[in-house]
C-alpha positions as CSV (number, residue, x, y, z in Angstrom):
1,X,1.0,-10.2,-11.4
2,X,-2.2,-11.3,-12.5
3,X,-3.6,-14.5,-11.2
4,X,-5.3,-16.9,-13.2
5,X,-7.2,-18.2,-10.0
6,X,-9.0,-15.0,-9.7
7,X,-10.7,-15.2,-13.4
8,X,-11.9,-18.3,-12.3
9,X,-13.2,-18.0,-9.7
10,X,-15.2,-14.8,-11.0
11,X,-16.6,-16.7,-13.5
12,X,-17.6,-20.3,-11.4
13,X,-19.3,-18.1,-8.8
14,X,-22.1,-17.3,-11.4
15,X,-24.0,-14.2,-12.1
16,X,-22.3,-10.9,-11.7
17,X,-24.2,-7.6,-10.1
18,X,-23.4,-4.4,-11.9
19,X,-9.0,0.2,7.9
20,X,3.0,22.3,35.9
21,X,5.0,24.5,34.1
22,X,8.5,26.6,34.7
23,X,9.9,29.5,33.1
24,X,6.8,29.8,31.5
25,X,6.7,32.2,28.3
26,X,4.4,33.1,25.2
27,X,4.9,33.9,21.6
28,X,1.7,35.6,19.7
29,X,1.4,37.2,16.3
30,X,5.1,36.6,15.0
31,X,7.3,37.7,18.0
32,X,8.5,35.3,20.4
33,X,10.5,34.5,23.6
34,X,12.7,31.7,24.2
35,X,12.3,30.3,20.8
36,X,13.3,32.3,17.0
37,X,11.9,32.0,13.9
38,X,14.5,30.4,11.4
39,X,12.3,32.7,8.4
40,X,11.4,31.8,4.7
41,X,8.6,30.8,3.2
42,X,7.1,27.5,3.4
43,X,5.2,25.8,1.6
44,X,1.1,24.6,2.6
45,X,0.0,22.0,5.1
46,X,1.7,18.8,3.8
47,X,3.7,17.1,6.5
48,X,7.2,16.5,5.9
49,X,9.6,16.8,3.3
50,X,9.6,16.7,-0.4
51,X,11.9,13.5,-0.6
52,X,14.7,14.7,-3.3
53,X,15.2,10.8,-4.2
54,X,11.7,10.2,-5.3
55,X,11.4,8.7,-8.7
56,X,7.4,9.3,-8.4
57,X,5.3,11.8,-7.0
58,X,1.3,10.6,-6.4
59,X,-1.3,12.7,-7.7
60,X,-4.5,13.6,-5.7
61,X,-7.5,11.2,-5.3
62,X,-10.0,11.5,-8.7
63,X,-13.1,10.2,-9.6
64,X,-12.4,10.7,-13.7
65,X,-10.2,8.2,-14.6
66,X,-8.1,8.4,-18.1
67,X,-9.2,8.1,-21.7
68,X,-7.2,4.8,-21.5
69,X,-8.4,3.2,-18.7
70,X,-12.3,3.8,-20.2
71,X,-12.6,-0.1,-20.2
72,X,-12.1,-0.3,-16.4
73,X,-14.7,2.9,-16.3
74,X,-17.4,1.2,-18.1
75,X,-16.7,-2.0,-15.5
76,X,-17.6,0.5,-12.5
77,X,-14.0,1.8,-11.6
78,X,-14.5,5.3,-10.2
79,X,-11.7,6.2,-8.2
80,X,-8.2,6.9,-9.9
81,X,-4.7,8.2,-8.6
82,X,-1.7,9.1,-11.0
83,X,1.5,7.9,-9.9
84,X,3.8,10.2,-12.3
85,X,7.4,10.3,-13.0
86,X,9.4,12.8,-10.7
87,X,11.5,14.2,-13.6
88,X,13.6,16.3,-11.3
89,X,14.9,13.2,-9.0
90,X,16.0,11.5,-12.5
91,X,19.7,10.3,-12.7
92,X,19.3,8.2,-16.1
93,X,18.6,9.0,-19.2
94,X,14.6,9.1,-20.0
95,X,13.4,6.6,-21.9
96,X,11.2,7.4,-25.4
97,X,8.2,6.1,-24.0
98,X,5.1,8.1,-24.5
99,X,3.5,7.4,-21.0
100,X,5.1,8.6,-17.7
101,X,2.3,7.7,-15.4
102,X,1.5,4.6,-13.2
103,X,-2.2,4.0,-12.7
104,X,-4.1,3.2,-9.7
105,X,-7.7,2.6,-10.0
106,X,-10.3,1.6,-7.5
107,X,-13.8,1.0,-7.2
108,X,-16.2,2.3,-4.6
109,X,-19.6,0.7,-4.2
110,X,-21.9,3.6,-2.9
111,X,-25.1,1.3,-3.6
112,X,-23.9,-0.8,-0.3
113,X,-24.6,2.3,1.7
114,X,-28.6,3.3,3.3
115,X,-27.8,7.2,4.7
116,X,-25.6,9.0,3.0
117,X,-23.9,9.3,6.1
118,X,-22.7,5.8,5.7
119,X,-21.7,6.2,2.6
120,X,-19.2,9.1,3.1
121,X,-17.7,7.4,6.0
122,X,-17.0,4.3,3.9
123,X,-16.0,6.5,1.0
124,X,-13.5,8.2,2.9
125,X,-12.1,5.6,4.3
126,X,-11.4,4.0,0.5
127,X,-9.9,7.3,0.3
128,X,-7.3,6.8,2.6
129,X,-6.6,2.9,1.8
130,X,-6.3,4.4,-1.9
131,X,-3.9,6.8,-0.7
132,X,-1.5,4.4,1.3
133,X,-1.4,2.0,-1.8
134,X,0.2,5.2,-3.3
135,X,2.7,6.2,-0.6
136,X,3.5,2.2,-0.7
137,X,4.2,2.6,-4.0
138,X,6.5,5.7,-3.2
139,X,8.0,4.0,-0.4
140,X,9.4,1.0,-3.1
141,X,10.3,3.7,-5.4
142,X,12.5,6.1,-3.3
143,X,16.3,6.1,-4.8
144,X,18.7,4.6,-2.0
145,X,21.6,6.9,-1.8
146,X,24.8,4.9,-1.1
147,X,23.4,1.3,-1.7
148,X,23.7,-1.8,-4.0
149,X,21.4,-1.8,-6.3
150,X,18.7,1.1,-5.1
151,X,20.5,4.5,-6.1
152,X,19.0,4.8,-8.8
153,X,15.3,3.9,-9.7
154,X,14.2,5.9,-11.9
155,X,14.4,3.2,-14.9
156,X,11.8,1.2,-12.4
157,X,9.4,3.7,-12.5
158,X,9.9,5.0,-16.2
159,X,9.5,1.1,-17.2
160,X,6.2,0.6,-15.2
161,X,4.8,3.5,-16.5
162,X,6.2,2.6,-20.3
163,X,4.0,-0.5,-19.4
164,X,1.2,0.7,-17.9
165,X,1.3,-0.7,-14.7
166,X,-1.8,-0.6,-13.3
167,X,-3.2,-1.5,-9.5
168,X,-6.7,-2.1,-9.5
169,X,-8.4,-1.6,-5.6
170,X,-12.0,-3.9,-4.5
171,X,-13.2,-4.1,-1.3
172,X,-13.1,-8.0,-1.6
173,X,-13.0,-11.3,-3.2
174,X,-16.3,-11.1,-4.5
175,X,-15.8,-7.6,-5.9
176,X,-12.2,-8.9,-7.2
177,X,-13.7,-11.2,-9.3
178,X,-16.8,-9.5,-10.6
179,X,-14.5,-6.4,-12.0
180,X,-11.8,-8.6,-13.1
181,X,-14.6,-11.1,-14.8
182,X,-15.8,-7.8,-16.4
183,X,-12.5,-6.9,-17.7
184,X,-11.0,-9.8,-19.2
185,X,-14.3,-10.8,-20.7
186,X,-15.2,-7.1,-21.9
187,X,-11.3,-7.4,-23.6
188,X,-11.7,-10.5,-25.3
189,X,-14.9,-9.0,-26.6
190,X,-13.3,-5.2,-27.8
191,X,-10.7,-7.5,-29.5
192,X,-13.3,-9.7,-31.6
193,X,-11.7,-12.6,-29.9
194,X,-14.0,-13.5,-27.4
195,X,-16.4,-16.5,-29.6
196,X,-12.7,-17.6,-31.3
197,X,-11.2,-18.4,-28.0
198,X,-14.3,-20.4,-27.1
199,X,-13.7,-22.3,-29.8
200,X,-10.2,-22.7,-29.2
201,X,-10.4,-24.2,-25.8
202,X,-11.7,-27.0,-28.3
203,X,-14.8,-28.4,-25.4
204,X,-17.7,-30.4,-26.9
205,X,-20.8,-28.5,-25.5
206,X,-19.2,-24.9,-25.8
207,X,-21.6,-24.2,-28.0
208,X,-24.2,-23.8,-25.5
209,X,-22.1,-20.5,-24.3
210,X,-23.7,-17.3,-26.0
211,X,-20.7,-15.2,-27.2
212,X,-22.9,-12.2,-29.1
213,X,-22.2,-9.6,-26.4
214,X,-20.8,-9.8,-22.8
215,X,-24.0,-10.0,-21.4
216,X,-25.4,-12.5,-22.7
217,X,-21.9,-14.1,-22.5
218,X,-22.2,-13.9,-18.9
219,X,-25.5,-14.5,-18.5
220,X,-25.2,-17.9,-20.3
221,X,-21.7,-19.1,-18.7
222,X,-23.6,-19.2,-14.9
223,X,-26.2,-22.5,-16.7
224,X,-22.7,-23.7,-18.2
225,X,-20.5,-23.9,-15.4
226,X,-23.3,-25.2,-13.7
227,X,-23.9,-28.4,-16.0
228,X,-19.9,-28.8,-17.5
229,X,-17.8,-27.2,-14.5
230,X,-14.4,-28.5,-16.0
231,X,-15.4,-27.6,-19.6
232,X,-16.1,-24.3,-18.4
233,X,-13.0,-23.9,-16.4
234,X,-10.8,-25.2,-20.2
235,X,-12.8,-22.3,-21.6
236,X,-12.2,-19.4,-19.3
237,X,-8.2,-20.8,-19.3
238,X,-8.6,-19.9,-23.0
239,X,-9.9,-16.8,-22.9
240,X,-7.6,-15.4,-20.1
241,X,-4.9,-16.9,-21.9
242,X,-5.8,-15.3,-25.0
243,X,-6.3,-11.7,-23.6
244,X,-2.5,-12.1,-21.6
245,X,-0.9,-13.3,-24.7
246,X,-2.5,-11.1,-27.5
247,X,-0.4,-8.3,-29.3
248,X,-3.9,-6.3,-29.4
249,X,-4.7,-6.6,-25.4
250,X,-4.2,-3.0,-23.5
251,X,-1.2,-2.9,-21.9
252,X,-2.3,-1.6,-18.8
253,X,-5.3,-4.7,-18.1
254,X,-2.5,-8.0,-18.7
255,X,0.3,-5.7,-16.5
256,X,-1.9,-5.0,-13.6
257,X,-2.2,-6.3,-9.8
258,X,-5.1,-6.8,-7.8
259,X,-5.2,-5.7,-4.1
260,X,-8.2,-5.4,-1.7
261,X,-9.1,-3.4,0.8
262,X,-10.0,-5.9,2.9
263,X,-6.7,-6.6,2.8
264,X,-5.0,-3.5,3.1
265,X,-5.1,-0.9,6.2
266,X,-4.1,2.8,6.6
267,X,-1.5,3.2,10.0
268,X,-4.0,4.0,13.3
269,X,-7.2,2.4,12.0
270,X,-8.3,-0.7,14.3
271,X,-7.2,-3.8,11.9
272,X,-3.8,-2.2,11.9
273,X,-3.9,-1.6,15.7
274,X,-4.9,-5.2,16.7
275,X,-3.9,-7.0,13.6
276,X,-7.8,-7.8,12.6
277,X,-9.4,-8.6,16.0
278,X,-12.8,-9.6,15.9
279,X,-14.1,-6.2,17.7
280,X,-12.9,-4.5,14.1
281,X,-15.4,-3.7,11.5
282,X,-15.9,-6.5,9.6
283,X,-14.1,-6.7,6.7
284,X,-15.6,-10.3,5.1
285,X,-14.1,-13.6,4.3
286,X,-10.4,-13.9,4.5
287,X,-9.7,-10.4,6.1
288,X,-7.0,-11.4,8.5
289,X,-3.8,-9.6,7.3
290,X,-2.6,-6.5,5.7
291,X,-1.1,-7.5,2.3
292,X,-0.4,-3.8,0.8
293,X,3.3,-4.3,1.0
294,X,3.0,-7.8,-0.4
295,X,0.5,-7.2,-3.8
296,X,2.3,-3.8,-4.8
297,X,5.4,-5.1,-5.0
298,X,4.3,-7.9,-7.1
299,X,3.5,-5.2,-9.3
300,X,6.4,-3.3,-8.8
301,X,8.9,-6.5,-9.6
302,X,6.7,-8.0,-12.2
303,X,6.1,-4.2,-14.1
304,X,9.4,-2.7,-13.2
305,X,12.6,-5.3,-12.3
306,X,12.2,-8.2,-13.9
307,X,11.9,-7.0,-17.2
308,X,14.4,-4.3,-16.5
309,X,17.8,-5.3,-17.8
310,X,19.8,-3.1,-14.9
311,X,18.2,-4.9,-12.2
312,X,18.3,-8.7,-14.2
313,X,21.1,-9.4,-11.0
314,X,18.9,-8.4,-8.4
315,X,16.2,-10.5,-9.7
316,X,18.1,-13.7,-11.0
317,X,20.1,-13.6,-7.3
318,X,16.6,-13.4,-5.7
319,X,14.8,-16.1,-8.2
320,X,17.8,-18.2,-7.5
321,X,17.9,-18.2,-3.9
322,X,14.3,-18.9,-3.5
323,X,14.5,-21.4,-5.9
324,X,17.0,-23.4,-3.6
325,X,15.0,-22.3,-0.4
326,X,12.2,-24.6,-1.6
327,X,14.4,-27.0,-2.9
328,X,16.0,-27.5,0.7
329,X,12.3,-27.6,2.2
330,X,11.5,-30.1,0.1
331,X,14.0,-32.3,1.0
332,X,13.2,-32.2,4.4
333,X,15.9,-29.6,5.3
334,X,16.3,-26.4,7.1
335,X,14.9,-23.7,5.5
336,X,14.0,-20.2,6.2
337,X,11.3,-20.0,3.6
338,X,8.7,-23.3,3.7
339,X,6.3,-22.5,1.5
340,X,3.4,-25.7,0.6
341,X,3.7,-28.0,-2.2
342,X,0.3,-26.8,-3.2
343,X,1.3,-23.2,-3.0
344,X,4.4,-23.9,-5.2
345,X,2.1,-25.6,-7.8
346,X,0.4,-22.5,-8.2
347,X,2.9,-20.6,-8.7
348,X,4.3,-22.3,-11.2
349,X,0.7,-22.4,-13.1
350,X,0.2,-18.7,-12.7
351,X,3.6,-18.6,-14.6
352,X,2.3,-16.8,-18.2
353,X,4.7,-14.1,-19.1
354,X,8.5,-15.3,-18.5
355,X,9.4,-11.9,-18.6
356,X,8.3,-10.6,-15.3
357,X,10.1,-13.8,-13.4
358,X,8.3,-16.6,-12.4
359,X,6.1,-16.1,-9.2
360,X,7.9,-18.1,-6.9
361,X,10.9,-15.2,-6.8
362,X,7.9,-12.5,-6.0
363,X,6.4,-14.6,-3.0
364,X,9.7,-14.9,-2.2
365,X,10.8,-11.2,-1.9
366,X,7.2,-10.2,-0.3
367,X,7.7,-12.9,2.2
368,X,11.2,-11.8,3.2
369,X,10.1,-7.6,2.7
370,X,7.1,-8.4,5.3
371,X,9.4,-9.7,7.6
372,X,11.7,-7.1,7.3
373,X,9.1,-4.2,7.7
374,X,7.5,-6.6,11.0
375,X,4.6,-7.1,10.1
376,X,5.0,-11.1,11.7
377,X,6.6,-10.1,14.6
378,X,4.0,-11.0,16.5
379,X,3.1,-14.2,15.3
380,X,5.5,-17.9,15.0
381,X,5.7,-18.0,10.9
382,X,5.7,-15.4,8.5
383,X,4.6,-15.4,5.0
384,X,4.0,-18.8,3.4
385,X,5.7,-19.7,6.2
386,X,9.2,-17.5,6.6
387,X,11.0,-18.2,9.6
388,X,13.0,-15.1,10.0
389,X,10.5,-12.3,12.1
390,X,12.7,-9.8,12.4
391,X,15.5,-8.0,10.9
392,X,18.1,-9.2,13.4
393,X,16.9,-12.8,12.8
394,X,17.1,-12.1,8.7
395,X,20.6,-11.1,9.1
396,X,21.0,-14.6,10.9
397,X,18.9,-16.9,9.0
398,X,18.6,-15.6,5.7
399,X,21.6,-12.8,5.3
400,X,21.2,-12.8,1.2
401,X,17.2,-11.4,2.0
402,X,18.2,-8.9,4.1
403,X,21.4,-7.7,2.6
404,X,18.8,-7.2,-0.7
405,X,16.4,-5.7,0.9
406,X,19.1,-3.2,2.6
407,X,20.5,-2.1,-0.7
408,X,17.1,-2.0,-2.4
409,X,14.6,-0.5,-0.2
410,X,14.6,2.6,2.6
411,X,15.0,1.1,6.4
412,X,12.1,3.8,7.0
413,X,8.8,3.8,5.4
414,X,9.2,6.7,2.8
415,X,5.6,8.7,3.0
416,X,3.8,10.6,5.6
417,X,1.7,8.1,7.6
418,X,-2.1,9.3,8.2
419,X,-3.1,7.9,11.6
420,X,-6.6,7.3,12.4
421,X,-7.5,8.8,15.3
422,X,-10.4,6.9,15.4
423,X,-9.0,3.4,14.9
424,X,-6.4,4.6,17.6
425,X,-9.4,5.2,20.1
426,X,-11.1,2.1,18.6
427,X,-8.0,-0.5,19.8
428,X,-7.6,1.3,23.5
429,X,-11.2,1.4,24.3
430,X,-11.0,-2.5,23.9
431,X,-7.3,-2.9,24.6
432,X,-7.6,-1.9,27.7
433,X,-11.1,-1.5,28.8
434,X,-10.4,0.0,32.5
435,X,-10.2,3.0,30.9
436,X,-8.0,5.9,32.0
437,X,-6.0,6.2,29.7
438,X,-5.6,9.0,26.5
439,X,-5.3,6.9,22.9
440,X,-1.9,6.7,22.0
441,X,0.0,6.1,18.8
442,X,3.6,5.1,19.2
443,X,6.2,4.9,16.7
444,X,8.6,3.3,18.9
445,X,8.9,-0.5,19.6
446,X,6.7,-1.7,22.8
447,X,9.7,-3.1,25.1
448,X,7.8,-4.0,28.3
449,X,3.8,-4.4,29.7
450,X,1.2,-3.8,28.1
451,X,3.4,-5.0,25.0
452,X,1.4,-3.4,21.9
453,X,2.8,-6.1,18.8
454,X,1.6,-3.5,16.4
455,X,4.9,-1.2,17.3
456,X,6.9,-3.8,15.7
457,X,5.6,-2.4,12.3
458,X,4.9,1.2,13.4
459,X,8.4,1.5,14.7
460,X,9.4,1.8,11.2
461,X,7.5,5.5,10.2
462,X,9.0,8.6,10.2
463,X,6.3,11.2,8.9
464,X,3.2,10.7,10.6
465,X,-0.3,13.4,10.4
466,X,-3.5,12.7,12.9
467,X,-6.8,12.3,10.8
468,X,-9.6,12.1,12.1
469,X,-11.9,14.0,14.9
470,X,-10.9,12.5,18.2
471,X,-8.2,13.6,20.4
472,X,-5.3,11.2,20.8
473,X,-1.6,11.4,21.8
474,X,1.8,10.2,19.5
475,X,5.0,9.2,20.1
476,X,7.4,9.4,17.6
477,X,10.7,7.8,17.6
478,X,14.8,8.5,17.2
479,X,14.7,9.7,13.6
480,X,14.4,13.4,12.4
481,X,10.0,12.8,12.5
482,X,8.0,15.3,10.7
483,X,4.3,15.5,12.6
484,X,0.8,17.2,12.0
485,X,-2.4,16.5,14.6
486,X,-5.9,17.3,14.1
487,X,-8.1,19.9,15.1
488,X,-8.1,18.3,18.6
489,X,-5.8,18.6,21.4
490,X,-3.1,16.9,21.3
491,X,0.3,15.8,23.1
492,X,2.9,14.5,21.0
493,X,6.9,13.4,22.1
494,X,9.6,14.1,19.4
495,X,11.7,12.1,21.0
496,X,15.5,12.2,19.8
497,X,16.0,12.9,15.9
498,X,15.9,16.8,15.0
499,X,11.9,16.7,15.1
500,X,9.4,19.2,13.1
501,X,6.1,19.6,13.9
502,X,3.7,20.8,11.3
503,X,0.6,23.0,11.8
504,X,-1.8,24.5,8.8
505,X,-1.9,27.9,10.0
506,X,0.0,31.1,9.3
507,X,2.5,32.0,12.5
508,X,0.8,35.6,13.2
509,X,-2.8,33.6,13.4
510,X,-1.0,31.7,17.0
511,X,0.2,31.9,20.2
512,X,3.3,29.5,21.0
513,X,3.8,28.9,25.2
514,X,7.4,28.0,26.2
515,X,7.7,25.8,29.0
516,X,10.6,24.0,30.5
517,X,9.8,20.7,29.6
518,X,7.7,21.1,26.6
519,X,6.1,23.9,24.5
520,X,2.2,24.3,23.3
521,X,1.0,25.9,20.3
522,X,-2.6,27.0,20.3
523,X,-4.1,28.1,16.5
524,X,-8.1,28.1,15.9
525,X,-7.8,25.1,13.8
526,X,-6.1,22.8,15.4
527,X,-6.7,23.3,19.3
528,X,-4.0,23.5,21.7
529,X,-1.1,20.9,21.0
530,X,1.4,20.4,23.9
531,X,5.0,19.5,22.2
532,X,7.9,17.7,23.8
533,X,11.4,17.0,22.4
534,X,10.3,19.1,19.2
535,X,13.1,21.2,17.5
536,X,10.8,23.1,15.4
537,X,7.6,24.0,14.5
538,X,6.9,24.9,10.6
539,X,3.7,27.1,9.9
540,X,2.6,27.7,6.2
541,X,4.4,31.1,6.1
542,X,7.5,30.1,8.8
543,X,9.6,27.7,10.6
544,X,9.7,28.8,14.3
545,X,13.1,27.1,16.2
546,X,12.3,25.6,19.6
547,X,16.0,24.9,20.6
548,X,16.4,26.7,23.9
């Protein structure tokens, strides 16, 4: 949900500016020995499967966003990916709405960058970040066969995109606020609303605030704030007020989320792998923790359960039971969840819309869903200070959280994770600086020296493909893992699970060496990759079976 904080502090910060072998045998050109091909036709380079319970499928990255986004174009928005309605995993009955489409938009400064070097680095790694939000969103999505209250969530998704839910991407605060500034001032302004709701907010110098175009607006509000700081903060209430609460206001501007990407990592890169050390690229102020899971399903609650009537138990249950969390912690009793007084003030004055819930029940489920997904393993408190760090100490200490969260949400992150093969080479080089030892990704929880804390999130993937240039190994874990390298060499452990390995080439165009403890498959783009505990291999025109 939107955050009345965030307009302003756009607005008091002044003037805007426009991450040895045995039994040893070979299979070349579409014969082979010691393993056989299961046949068909498959389908391209993307790893892993088509998830038959998705309620949304994300689009490809754009830089054209939609007719009715235009006002967050003309701000400077100029990335975009369509999160549309999977009409063959529906189980309910459409609704007549005459959108079917969640938006996410993002903005890419290229004028930060000297070489254009730079600048495609940086713009491919807003790429990737972009991408995760989506599989994120996917991940919340995904119908839960079986369960409580997840089996069906297709009404989630057709709802947000009946309301236009929209998640807008900045690199950081200061971006934040100057696009969100830009928005909710440019509204007010489309609307004819903008000098009215200066006047409403009924302050006795706000006529000294120049309300004939947005410019000037703007341009006028930094000599205001300066000289009448609280009068300016009773106007700016009004205006963002105004633009929430109007019939006229686009639907998809007052039913957005913010998220940045300082805040927000892809699986591999160095933040992700060392939980922000200092030795990472420096993200800016406040870039200490990865809050993708938390800020998209604000949006996703605010946009898609709250107001939907067939999940009004899920989200009175959870409203209610963080309602008496706090109530406990204030009293000065036990309590899983202690979030501040200050914090809980907050909340309660973001609260504009009582149809999306009030915020405490979002910080609530975010706080619990981090927790669950262990992302504070590592650490002594979680989210606004949640005491439960893992799943077996949720089922202890807050059972109603987990047994939600169970019968909502996947156990396993529902996308195919890209690692960054860089960011993996990034956290060993400083990790452990000795040296000797090949960058490794594991998807398995670290259980004894060197103990790696970011396993205790990573642990939780199933689909994982190597991005990047720069050779590095992967462990995968005990469920069925679907997994694609790079063009490098690489080694990578199935584990148990039925495992799948993927490689972007057609079967005739490689040679596949049988080995009695692993196999390697050697195509001209993607070097030779040495494959333990694999079941299969799936090219783009076969599936090859490894099971001796």
């Amino acid at each position: 949900m939107f955050k009345k904080q965030f307009i302003f502090l756009a607005l008091l910060g002044g003037a805007l500016s426009g991450c040895g072998s045995d039994n040893n045998s070979a299979t070349t050109g579409g014969t082979t020995s010691g393993g056989t091909s299961t046949g068909g036709t498959t389908g391209g380079s993307t790893t892993g499967q088509t998830y038959s319970n998705q309620t949304v499928v994300p689009g490809k990255i754009s830089d054209t966003l939609p007719q009715a986004l235009s006002l967050a174009k003309d701000a400077g928005f100029n990335m975009y990916i369509p999160v549309s309605i999977n009409t063959a995993s529906q189980q309910s009955v459409r609704t007549n709405s005459s959108n079917d489409t969640i938006h996410i938009i993002a903005y890419f400064d290229e004028t930060l960058y000297s070489t254009d070097k730079e600048r495609d680095a940086a713009r491919e790694i807003v790429k990737q970040k972009t991408q995760r939000a989506a599989n994120i969103m996917q991940h919340f999505l995904t119908n839960l066969p079986e369960s409580t209250y997840g089996v069906d969530k297709s009404s989630i998704a057709e709802l947000m995109a009946s309301r236009h839910a929209t998640l807008m991407l900045t690199a950081n605060d200061d971006a934040n606020e100057e696009m969100l500034t830009k928005l909710f001032i440019t509204e007010a302004y489309r609307q004819g609303q903008l000098q009215q709701w200066v006047i409403d907010a009924n302050q006795p110098n706000s006529h000294e605030l120049d309300t004939s175009t947005v410019a000037r607006f703007l341009q006028s509000s930094e000599a205001f704030d300066n000289t009448y700081p609280d009068q300016f903060e009773a106007v700016i209430e009004e205006i963002l007020v105004g633009v929430q609460t109007s019939a006229n206001s686009q639907d998809w501007l007052v039913h957005s989320q913010s998220l940045m990407f300082r805040e927000l990592t892809v699986e591999g890169d160095c933040h992700y792998m060392s939980n922000f050390a200092n030795y990472c690229e420096d993200l800016g102020k406040h870039a200490d923790r990865d809050a993708g899971f938390e800020e998209i399903l604000h949006l996703v609650q605010a946009q898609g359960i709250a107001p939907n009537p067939k999940f009004k138990t899920f989200q009175d249950q959870f409203q209610q039971r963080a309602l008496d969390l706090y109530n406990r912690h204030a009293a000065g009793q036990d309590s899983v969840w202690q979030p501040t007084q200050s914090s809980w003030n907050d909340w309660l004055s973001d609260d504009i819309d009582p149809e999306i819930g009030p915020s405490y029940s979002h910080e609530y489920l975010a706080a619990a869903f981090e927790a669950y997904m262990g992302m504070w393993e590592h650490t002594s408190s979680g989210l606004d200070s949640y005491q439960a760090l893992t799943r077996s100490d949720m089922r202890n200490d807050d059972f109603e959280a987990a047994f939600w969260i169970e019968n909502m949400f996947h156990d396993y992150l529902q996308y195919t994770a890209h690692i960054d093969s860089a960011g993996v080479e990034t956290y060993y080089n400083n990790r452990f600086p000795q040296g000797g030892l090949t960058p490794t990704f594991h998807m398995s929880k670290s259980t004894h020296p060197p103990m790696e804390p970011y396993t205790f999130k990573s642990r939780w993937l199933v689909n994982a493909k190597i991005i990047g240039d720069v050779a590095m190994n992967l462990t995968a874990n005990d469920q069925d893992n679907t997994i694609e390298g790079n063009s490098q060499n690489n080694v990578v452990d199935g584990k148990d699970g039925v495992d799948t390995y993927i490689v972007s080439e057609d079967f005739s165009n490689c040679t596949i060496f049988h080995q009695k403890y692993s196999d390697s498959v050697n195509c001209p783009s993607t070097g030779i990759d040495e494959l333990m505990n694999f079941e299969k291999i799936k090219f783009n025109d076969q599936v090859i079976s490894l099971t001796k």
